[in-house]
C-alpha positions as CSV (number, residue, x, y, z in Angstrom):
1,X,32.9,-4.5,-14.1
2,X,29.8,-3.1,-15.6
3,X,28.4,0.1,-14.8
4,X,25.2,-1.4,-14.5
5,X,26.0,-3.5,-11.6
6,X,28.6,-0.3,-9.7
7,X,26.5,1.5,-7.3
8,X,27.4,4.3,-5.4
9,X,26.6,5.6,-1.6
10,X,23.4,7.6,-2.7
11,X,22.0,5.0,-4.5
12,X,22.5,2.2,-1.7
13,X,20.7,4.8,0.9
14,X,17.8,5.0,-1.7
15,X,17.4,1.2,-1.9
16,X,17.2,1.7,1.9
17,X,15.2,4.7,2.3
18,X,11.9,2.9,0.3
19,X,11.2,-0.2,2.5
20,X,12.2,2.0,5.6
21,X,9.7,4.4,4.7
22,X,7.0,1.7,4.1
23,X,8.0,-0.2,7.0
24,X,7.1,3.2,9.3
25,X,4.4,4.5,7.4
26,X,2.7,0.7,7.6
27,X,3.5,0.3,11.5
28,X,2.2,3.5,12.3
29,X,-1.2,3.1,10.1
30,X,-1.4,0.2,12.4
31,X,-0.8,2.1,15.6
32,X,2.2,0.1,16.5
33,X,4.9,1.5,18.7
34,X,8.2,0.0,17.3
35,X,8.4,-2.3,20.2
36,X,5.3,-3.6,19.1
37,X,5.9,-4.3,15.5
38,X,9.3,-6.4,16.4
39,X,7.9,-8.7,19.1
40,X,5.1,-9.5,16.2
41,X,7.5,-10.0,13.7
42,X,10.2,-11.8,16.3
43,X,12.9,-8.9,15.9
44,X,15.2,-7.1,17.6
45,X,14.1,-4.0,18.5
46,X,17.0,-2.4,17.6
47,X,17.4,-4.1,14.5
48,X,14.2,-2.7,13.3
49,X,15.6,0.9,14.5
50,X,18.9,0.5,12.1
51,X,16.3,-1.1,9.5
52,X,13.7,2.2,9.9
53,X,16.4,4.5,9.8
54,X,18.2,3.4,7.0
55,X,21.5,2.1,8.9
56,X,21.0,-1.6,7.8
57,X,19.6,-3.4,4.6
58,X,16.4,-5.7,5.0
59,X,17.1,-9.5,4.7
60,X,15.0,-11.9,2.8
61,X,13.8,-13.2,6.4
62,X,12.7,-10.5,7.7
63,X,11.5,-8.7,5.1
64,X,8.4,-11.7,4.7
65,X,8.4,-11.5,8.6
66,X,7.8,-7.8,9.0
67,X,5.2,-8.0,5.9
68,X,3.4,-10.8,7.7
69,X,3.5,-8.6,11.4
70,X,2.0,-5.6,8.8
71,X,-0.6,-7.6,6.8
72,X,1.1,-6.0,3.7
73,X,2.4,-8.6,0.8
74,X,6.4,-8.2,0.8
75,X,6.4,-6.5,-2.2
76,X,4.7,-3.2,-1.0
77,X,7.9,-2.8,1.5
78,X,10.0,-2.9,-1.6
79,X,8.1,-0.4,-4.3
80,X,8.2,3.3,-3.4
81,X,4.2,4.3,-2.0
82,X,1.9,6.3,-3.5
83,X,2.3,10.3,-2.6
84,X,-0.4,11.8,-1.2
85,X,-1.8,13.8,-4.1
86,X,-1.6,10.3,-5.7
87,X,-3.9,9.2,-3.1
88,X,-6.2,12.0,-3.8
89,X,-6.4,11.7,-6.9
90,X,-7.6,8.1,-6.9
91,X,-10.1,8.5,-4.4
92,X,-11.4,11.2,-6.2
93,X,-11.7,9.2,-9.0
94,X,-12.8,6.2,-7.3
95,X,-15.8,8.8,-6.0
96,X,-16.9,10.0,-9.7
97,X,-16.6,6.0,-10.4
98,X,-18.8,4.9,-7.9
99,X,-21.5,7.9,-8.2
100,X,-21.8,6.7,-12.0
101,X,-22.4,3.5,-11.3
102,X,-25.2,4.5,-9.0
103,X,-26.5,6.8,-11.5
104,X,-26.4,4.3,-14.1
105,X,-28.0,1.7,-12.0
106,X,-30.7,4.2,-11.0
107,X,-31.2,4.8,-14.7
108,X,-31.6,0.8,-15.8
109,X,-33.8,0.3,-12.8
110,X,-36.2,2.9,-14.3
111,X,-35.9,1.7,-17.9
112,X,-37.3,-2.0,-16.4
113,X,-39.2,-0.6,-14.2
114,X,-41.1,1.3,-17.5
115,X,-40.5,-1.5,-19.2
116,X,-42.1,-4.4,-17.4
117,X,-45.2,-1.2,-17.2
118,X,-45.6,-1.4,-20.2
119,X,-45.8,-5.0,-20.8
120,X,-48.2,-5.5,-17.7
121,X,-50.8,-3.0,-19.3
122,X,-50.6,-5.0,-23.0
């Protein structure tokens, strides 16, 4: 067998430990009590316990169930999250963005604003 397909203990619990994390993190940026999020997504409780802390692997099912009970795409239980300085960083960026837009908006508006002036007085 190939060593690409031969996995080892740590490597299983790290495919485990992403949507685990996600799965939390989302449920709780919802304010949902575990209880909660498995009646939504027609769960066992204590499946989604062994699923949260890492003791079982998602199936296909429930995976597109729980991502449905979240209102997250399925996906973003599988890919590891953003950290927070990640986080910071964009909505920093985002900020600077969004003030130069405004900036540059403000500016063009005065360019017309001159503009049409100008024309109005030929």
């Amino acid at each position: 067998m190939s060593d690409f397909l031969e996995t080892d203990g740590e490597e299983t619990e790290e495919l485990r430990r992403i949507p685990s994390n996600n799965i939390r993190t989302f449920r709780k940026d919802l304010h949902l009590t575990q209880e909660q999020l498995a009646e939504n997504a027609d769960i066992s409780l204590s499946y989604l316990a062994d699923i949260e802390h890492c003791k079982t692997w998602i199936s296909d099912k429930t995976l597109m169930k729980l991502a449905k009970a979240l209102h997250r795409q399925p996906f973003e239980l599988l890919v590891e999250s953003l950290k927070n300085e990640e986080k910071t960083n964009l909505h920093a960026i985002s900020d600077i963005i969004y003030n130069e837009k405004k900036e540059l908006l403000k500016t063009v508006s005065e360019i017309c604003d001159r503009t049409i002036q100008k024309i109005t007085r030929a």
